[in-house]
C-alpha positions as CSV (number, residue, x, y, z in Angstrom):
1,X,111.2,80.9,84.6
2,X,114.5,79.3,85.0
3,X,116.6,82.7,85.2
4,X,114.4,83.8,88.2
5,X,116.2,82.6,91.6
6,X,113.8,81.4,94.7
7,X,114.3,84.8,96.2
8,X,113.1,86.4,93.0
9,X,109.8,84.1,92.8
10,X,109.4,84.8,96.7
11,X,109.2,89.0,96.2
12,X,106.8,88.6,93.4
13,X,104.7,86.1,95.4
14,X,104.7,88.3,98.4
15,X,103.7,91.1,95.9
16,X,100.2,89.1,94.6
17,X,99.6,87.6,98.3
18,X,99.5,91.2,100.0
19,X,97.3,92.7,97.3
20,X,95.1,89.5,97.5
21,X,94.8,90.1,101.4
22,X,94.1,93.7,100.7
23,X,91.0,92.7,98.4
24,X,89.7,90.5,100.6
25,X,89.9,92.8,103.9
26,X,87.8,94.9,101.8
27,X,85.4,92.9,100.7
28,X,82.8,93.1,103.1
29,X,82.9,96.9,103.5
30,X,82.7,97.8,99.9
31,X,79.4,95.1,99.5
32,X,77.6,97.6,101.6
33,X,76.3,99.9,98.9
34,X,77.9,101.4,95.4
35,X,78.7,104.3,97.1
36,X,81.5,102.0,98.8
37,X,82.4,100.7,95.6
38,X,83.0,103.2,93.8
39,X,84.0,106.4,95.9
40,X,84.9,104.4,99.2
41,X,82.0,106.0,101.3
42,X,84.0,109.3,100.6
43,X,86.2,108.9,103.1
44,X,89.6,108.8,102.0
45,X,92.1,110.7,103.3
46,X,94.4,113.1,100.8
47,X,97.2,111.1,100.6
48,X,95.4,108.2,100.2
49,X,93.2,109.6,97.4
50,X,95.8,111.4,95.8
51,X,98.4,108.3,95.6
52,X,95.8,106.3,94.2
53,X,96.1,108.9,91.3
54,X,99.7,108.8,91.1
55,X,100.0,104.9,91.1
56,X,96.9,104.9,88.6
57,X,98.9,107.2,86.1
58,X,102.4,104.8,86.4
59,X,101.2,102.1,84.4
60,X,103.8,99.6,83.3
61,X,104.2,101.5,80.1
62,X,105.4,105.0,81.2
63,X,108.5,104.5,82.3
64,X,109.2,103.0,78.8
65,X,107.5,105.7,77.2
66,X,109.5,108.4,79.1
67,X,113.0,106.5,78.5
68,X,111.8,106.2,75.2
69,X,111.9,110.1,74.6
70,X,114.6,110.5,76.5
71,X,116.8,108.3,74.3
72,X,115.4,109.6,71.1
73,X,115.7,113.2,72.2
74,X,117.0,113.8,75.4
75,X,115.8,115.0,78.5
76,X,113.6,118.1,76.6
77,X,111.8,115.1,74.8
78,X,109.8,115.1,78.3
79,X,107.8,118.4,77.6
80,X,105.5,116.6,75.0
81,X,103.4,115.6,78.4
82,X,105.3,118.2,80.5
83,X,103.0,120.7,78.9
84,X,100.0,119.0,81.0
85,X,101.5,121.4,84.1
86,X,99.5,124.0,83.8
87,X,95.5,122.3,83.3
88,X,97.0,119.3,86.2
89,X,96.8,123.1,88.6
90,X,93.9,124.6,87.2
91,X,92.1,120.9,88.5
92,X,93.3,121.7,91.4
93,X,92.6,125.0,92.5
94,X,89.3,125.1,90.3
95,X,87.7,122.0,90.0
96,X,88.9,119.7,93.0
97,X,86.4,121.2,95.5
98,X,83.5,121.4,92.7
99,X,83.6,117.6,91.8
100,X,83.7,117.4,95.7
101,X,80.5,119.4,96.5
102,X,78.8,118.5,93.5
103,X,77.9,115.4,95.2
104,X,78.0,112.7,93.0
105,X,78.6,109.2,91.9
106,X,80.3,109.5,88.5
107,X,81.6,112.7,86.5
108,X,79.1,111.7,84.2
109,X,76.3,111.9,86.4
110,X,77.2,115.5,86.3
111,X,76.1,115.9,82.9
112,X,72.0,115.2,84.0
113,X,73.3,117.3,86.8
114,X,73.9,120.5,84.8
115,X,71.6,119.7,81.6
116,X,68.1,119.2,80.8
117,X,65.8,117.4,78.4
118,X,67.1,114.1,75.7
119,X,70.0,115.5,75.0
120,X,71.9,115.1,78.4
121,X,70.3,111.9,78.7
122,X,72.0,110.7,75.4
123,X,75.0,111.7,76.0
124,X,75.1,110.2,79.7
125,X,74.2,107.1,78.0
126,X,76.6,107.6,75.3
127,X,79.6,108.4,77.4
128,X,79.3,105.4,79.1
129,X,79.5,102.9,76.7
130,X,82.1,105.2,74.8
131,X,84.5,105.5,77.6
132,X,83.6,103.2,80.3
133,X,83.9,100.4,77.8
134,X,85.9,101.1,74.6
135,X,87.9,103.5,74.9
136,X,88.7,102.1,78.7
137,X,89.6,99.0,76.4
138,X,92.1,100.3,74.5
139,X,94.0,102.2,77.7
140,X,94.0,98.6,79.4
141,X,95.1,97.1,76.0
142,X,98.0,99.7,75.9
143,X,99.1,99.1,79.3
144,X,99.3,95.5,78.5
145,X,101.3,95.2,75.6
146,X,103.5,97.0,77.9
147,X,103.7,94.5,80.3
148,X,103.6,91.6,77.6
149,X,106.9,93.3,76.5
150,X,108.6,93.5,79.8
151,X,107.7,90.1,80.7
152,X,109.0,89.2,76.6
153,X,112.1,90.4,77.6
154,X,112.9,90.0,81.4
155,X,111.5,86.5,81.1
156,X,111.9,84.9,78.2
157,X,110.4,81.3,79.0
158,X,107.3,82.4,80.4
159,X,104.4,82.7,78.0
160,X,103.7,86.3,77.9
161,X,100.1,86.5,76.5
162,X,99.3,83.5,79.3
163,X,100.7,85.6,81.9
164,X,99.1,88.6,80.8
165,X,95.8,86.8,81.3
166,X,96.5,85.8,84.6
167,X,97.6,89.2,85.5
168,X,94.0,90.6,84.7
169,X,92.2,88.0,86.0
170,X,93.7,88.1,89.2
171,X,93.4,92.4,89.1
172,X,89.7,91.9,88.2
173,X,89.0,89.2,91.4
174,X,90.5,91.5,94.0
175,X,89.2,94.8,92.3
176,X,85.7,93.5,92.0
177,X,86.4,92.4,95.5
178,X,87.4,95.4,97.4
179,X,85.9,97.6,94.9
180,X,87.6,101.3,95.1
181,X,88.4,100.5,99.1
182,X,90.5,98.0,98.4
183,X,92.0,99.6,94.7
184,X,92.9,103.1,96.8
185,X,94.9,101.2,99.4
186,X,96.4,98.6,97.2
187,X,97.1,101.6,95.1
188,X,99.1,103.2,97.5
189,X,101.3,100.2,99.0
190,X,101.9,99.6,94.6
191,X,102.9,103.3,94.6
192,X,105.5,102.9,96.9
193,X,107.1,99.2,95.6
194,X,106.8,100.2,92.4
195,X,109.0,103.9,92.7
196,X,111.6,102.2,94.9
197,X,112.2,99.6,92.4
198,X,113.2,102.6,89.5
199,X,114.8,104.3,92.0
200,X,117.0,101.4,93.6
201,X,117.3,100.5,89.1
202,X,118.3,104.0,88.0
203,X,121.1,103.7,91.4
204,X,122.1,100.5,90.1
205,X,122.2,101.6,86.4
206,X,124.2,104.6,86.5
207,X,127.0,102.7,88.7
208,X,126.6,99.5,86.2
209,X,130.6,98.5,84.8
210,X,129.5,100.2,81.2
211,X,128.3,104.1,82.9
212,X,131.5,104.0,85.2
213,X,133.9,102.7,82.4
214,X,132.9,105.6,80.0
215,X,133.5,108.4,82.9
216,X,130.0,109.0,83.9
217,X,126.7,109.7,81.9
218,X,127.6,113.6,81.8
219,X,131.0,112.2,79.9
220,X,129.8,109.3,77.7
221,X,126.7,111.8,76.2
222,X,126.3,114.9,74.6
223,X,125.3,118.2,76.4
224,X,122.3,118.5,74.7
225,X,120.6,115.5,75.9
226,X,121.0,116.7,79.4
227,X,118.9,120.5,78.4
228,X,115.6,120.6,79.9
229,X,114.7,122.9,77.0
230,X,114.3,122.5,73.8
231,X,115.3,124.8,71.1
232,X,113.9,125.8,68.1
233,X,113.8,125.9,64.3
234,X,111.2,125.5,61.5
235,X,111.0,121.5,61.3
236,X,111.0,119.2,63.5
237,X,114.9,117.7,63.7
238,X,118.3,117.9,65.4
239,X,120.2,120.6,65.0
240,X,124.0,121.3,63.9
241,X,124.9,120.3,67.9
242,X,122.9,117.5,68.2
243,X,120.3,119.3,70.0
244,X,116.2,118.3,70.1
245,X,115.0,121.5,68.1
246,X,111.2,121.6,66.9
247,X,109.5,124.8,65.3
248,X,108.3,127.1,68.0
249,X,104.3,126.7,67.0
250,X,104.6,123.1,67.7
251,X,105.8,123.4,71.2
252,X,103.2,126.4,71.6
253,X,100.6,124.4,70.7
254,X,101.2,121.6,73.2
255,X,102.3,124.5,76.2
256,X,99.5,127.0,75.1
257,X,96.7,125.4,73.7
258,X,96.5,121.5,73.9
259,X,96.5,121.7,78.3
260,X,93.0,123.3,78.0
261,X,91.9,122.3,74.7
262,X,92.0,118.7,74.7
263,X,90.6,115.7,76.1
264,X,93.6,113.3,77.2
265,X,92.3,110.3,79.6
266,X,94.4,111.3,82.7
267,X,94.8,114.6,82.1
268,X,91.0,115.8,81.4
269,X,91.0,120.0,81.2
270,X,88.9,120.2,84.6
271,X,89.4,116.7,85.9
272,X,87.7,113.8,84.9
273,X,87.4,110.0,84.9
274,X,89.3,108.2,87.2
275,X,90.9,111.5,88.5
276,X,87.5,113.0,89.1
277,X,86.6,109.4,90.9
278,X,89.2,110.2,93.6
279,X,88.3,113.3,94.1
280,X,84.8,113.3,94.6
281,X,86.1,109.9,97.4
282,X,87.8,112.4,99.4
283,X,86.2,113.1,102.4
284,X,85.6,116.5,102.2
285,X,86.8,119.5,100.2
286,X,89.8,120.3,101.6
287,X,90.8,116.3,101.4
288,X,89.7,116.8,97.5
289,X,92.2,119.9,96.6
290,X,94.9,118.3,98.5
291,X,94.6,114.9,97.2
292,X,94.9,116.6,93.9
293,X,97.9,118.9,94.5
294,X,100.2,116.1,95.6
295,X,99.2,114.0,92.6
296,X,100.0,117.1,90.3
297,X,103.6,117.1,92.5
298,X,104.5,113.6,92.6
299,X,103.4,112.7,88.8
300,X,105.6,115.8,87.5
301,X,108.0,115.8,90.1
302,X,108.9,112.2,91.7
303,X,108.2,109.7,89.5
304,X,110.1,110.5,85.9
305,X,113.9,111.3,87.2
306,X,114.5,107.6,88.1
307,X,112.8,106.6,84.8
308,X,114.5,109.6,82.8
309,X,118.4,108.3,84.2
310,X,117.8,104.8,83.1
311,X,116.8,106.0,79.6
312,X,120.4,108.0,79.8
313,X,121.7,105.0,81.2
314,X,120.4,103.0,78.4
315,X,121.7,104.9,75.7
316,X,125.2,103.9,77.3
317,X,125.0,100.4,77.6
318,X,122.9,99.7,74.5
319,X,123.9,102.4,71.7
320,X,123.0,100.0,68.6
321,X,119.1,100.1,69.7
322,X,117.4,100.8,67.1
323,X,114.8,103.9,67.0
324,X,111.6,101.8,67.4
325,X,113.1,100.4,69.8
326,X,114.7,102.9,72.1
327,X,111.7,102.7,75.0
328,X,112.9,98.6,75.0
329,X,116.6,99.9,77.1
330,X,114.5,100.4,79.7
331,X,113.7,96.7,80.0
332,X,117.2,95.9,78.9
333,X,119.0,97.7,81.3
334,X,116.6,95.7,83.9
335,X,117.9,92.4,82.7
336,X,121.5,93.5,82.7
337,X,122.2,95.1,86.1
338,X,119.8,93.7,88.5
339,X,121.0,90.8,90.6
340,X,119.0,87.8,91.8
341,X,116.1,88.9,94.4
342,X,116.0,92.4,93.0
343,X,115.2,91.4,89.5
344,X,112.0,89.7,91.2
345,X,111.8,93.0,93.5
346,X,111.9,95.3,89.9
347,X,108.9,92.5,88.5
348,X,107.0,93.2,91.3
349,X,107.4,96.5,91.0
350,X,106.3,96.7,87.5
351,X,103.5,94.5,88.0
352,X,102.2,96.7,90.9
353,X,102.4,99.8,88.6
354,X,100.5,97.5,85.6
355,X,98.0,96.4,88.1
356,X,97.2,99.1,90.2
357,X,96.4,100.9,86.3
358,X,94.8,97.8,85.8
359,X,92.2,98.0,89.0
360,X,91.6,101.4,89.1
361,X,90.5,101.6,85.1
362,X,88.3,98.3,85.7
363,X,86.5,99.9,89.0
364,X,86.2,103.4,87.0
365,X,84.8,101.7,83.8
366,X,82.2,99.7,85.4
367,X,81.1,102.7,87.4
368,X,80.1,104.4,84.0
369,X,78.3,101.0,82.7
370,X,76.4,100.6,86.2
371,X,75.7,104.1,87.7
372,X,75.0,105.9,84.4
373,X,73.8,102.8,82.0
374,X,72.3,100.2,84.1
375,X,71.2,102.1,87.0
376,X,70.0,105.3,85.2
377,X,68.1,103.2,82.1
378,X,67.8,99.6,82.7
379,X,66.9,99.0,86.3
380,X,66.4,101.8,88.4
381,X,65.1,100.9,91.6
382,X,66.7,97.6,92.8
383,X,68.4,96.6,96.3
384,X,72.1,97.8,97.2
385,X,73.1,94.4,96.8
386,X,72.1,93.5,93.2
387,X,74.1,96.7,92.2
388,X,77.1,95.7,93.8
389,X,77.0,91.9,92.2
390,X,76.0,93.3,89.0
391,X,79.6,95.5,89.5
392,X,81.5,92.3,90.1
393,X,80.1,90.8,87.3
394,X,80.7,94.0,84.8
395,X,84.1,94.7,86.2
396,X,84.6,90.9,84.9
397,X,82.8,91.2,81.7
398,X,85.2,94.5,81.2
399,X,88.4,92.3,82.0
400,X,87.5,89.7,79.2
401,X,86.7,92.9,77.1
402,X,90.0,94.5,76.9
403,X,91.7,91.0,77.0
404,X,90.3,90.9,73.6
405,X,91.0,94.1,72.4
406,X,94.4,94.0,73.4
407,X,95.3,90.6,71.9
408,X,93.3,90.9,68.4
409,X,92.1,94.3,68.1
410,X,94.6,96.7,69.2
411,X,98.1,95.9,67.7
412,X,96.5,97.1,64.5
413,X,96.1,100.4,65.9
414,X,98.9,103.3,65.3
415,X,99.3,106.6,66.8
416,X,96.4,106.2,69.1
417,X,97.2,108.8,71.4
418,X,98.3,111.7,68.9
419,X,94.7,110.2,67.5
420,X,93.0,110.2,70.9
421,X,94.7,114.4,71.1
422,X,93.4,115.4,68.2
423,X,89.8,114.3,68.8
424,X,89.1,115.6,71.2
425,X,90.7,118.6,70.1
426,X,88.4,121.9,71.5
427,X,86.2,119.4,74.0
428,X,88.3,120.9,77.1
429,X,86.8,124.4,75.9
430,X,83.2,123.0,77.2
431,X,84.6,120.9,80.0
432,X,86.1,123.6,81.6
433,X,83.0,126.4,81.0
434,X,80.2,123.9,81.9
435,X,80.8,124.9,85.3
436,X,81.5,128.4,85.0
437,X,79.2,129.3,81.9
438,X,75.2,129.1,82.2
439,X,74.5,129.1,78.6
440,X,76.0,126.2,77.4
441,X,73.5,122.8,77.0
442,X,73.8,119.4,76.1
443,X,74.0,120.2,72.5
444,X,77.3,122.2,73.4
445,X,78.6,119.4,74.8
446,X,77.5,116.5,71.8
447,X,78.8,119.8,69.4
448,X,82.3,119.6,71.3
449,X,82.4,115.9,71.0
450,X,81.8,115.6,66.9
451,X,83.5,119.0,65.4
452,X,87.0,117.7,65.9
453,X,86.6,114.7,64.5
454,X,85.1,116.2,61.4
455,X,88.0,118.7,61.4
456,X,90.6,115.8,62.4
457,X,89.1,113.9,59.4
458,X,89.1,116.4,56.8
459,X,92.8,117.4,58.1
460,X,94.3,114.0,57.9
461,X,92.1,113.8,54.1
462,X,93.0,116.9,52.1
463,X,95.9,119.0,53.8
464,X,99.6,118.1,54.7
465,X,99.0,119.9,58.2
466,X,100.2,117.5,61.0
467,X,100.5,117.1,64.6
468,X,100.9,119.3,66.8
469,X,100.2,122.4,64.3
470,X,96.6,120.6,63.5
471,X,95.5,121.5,67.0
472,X,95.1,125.3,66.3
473,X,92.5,125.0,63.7
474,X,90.9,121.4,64.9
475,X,90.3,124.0,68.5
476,X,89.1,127.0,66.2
477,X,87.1,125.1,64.3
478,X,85.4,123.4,67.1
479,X,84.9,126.2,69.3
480,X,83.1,128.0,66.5
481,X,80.8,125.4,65.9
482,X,80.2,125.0,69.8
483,X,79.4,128.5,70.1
484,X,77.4,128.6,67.1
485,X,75.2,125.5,68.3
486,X,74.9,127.1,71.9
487,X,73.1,130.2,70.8
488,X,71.2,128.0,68.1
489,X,69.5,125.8,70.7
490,X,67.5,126.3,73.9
491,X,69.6,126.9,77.1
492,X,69.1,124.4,80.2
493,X,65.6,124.3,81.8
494,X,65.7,126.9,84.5
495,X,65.1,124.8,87.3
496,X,67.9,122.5,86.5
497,X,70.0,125.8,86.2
498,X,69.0,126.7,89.8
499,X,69.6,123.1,91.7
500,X,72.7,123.1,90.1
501,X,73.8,126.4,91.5
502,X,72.0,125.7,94.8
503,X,73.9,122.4,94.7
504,X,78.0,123.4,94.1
505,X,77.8,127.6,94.5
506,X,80.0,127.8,91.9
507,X,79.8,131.4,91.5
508,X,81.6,134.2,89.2
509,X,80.1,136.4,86.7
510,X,79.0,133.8,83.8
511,X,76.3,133.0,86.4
512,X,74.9,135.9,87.4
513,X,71.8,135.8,85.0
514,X,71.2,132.9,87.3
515,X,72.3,133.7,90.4
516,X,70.6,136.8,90.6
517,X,67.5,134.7,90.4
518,X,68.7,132.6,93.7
519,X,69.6,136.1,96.4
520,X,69.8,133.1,98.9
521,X,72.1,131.6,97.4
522,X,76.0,132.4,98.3
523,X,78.2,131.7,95.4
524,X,81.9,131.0,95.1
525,X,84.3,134.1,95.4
526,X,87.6,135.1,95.5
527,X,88.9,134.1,91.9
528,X,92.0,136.1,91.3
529,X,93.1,134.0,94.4
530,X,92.5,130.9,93.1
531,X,94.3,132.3,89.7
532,X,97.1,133.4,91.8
533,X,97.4,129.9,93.4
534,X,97.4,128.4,90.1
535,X,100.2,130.3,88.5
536,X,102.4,129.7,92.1
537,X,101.8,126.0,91.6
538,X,102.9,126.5,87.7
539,X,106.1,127.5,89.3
540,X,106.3,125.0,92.4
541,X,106.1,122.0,89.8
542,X,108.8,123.2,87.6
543,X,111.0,124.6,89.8
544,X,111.0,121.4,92.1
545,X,111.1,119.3,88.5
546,X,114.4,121.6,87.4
547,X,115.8,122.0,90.7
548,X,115.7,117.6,91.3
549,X,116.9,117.4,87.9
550,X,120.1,119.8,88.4
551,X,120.9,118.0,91.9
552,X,120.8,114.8,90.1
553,X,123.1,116.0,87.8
554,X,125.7,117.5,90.0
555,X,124.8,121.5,89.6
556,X,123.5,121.9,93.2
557,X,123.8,126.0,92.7
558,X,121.2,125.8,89.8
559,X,119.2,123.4,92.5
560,X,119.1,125.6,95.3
561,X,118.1,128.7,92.9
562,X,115.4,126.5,91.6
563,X,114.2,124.8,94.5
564,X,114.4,128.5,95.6
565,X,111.6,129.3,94.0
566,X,109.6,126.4,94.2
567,X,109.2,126.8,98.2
568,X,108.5,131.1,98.1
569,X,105.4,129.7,95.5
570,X,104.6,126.7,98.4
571,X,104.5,129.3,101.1
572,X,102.2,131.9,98.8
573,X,99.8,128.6,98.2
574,X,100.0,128.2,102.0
575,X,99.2,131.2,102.7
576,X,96.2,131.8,100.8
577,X,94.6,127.9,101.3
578,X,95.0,128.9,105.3
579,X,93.1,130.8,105.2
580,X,90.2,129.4,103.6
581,X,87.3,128.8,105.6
582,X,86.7,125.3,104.7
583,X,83.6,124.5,106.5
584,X,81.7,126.7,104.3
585,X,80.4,124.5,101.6
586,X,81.3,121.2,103.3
């Protein structure tokens, strides 16, 4: 603690005091019932909603992540989650409002909510101990060895794994407090410490006495590590110039198929989790779609320049990083430029993005194990009150949870996420149609859930076929079975069929068996809008993306031409959402 001045301990203390007063201001309203707890009464504002899932998505480890790439493979490294562009839109012009009207607690309540029979209950049960506990787990163990490391480095004589128990205790009092009240607001004030600390870095790190000496980061790098594309051969390497080069079916894969196809916690094909949670806390449909646009803007457009100039930065002022170590200049370049009060304003900020993670994966977890585990089979009529206690005391029990996993389960683990990817490989083909397809059942669902694994296992077991290129056949093989098991087994009870329709109007012509059944009934129109909309916000996201990138680095002709483009697609998704009649289905 000794290299942190008074004015350093004094940001970071003002940091854990505010979010502590936050918790407690909204503690009393979010005792009221769980529908405070967990979706805020659905009253939150856009920006308040969709902040929450920007701040919840810059967890302590992604700007090491994205420095990470960028060192290893310059600023084109970016598109292996660049690619997520096109299913963060579809979300938003396609599913935002749904989760919205559908009128529920959890995104897994919507499975009882489209299926029928022992099926949908089983896999409601399922996912909830699945993801609400261990796979919820491991993301908070991730996001803590994160932090461990920062606080490793930036602080050598404090006890990391010490600190990192604090940390989470202190997340899981004021989260269990305020419930997602207190989360969404705390989320937002984290938002905004937390990206003016990588900004006020990335300032500090390109001006540092090691960028300047060497003429600038455009004249101490190559060329290629400042392409936002990447080129391409037939393996995976660098190429004569230096250049990031991969073979073209692996960057198809991730920019084609693995938006839609797979399950990614964050990036869910239709929205899901803790993305679905703010959502369906909006306060009405229009509040839902917004919320979700500006996330899609600000995760792909504000947050990763700061983060991707410190990893340039980094690659300056410590060359002799190893590779597996290449995401630790982030941390380094920390320690080396920041001066006394700002090195405690850059802790804070890191701790805000770790905790506000942190609180949001704790309130979204326990959701699953009390709305759709305790609630639906353990105790199902009980008093307001013993559901909200019994939330504070799962959102603790969680805490210790992933404490463990982090500490003795999860440094054993490698390549979770290309593991997580694979997976769940061809699930986003029935998480996207469940709304839009009246055939497919529970079993469609369990079917999407098991075939990749069995294809992921006999992959990794018998061929040489690796990631990304596995995810055409793990998607084709899953589908197929999907399909195959939908026509095998009996569709969804009728009347479920119909409340569900009554209930969101989701419309279009894979419903028509039912909705002719329902003349009363007005569906959902107007989908080549909505496509339209989604390709215009393709381009608004990567022509503000580009455009930022190219004024950053001094090319403000290629900026204009690309920001350009980005505002004609704002004013064609203007256009069409004004005029929406919005009080339709609210």
């Amino acid at each position: 603690m000794a290299q942190l001045t008074p004015l350093d301990i004094s940001f970071i203390a003002g940091y854990l005091l505010l979010t502590l007063l936050v918790g407690l201001f909204f503690s009393r309203r979010a005792s009221e019932n769980v529908g405070e707890f967990f979706l805020s009464g659905r009253k939150l504002p856009w920006w308040i909603a969709g902040t929450g899932m920007v701040a919840t998505t810059f967890a302590a480890d992604t700007p090491l992540a994205v420095a990470g790439f960028v060192a290893k493979n310059g600023i084109a490294g970016n598109w292996v989650w660049w690619t997520f562009v096109s299913g963060g839109m579809l979300t938003v012009f396609f599913f935002a409002r749904l989760w919205r009207r559908a009128n529920i607690l959890t995104d897994l309540e919507f499975i009882e909510l489209r299926y029928s029979g022992k099926a949908a209950s089983f896999l409601r049960g399922f996912k909830a101990v699945y993801f609400g506990l261990f796979i919820n787990a491991v993301i908070i163990g991730w996001v803590n060895l994160a932090m461990f490391k920062i606080i490793k480095i930036m602080i050598p004589g404090l006890d990391p794994q010490l600190t990192i128990v604090g940390l989470v205790i202190f997340t899981a009092i004021y989260s269990g407090m305020s419930g997602l009240w207190g989360v969404s607001i705390t989320d937002a004030v984290q938002f905004v410490i937390a990206m003016a600390g990588c900004i006020i870095l990335a300032v500090l790190a390109v001006n540092s006495p090691q960028v300047t000496a060497a003429g600038g980061l455009k004249q101490a790098l190559p060329d290629w590590m400042f392409d936002f594309f990447p080129s391409f051969s037939s393996t995976v390497n660098t190429s004569a110039t230096g250049a990031y080069a991969l073979p073209f079916t692996a960057f198809a894969a991730m920019a084609f198929v693995q938006w839609w196809a797979s399950w990614y916690p964050g990036a869910e094909p239709g929205g899901g989790g803790y993305i679905a949670q703010r959502m369906m806390s909006a306060k009405d449909e229009k509040n839902s779609l917004l919320a979700t646009l500006w996330f899609t803007i600000a995760h792909y457009c504000v947050r990763p320049w700061p983060w991707i100039v410190v990893g340039l930065a980094s690659l300056v002022m410590f060359p002799n990083l190893p590779a597996g170590q290449k995401e630790d200049g982030f941390v380094h370049v920390m320690n080396a430029v920041l001066p006394a009060g700002l090195k405690g304003l850059l802790i804070a900020a890191f701790m805000a993005a770790y905790m506000s993670t942190l609180s949001t994966h704790l309130n979204w977890g326990t959701s699953y194990l009390i709305n759709d585990l305790y609630k639906r089979f353990i105790k199902r009529e009980a008093e307001q009150n013993h559901y909200v206690l019994m939330s504070r005391i799962v959102t603790a029990v969680t805490a210790i949870f992933a404490l463990y996993i982090t500490f003795y389960v999860l440094e054993t683990i490698t390549g979770a996420w290309e593991f997580i990817i694979q997976c769940g490989a061809g699930t986003g083909f029935v998480l996207i149609m469940r709304w839009f397809w009246w055939r497919l059942n529970a079993w469609s669902e369990i079917t999407s859930m098991v075939a990749p694994i069995v294809a992921y296992s006999y992959i990794n077991q018998f061929t040489t076929i690796v990631f990304p290129e596995s995810i055409y056949i793990i998607v084709l093989f899953t589908i197929t079975c999907t399909l195959a098991v939908t026509w095998l087994t009996k569709p969804t009870d009728r009347e479920k069929l119909h409340a569900f329709y009554r209930t969101t109007r989701v419309g279009g012509a894979l419903w028509k068996p039912v909705a002719d059944e329902m003349p009363d009934v007005k569906g959902d129109t107007g989908f080549p809008a909505l496509f339209a909309d989604w390709f215009f916000g393709i381009v608004l996201v990567y022509a503000t993306l580009f455009g930022t990138g190219k004024l950053i680095f001094g090319e403000p002709v290629a900026a204009a031409l690309y920001y350009a483009a980005g505002a004609l697609a704002g004013v064609m998704i203007y256009r069409d959402l004004s005029k929406r009649n919005w009080k339709t289905f609210d």
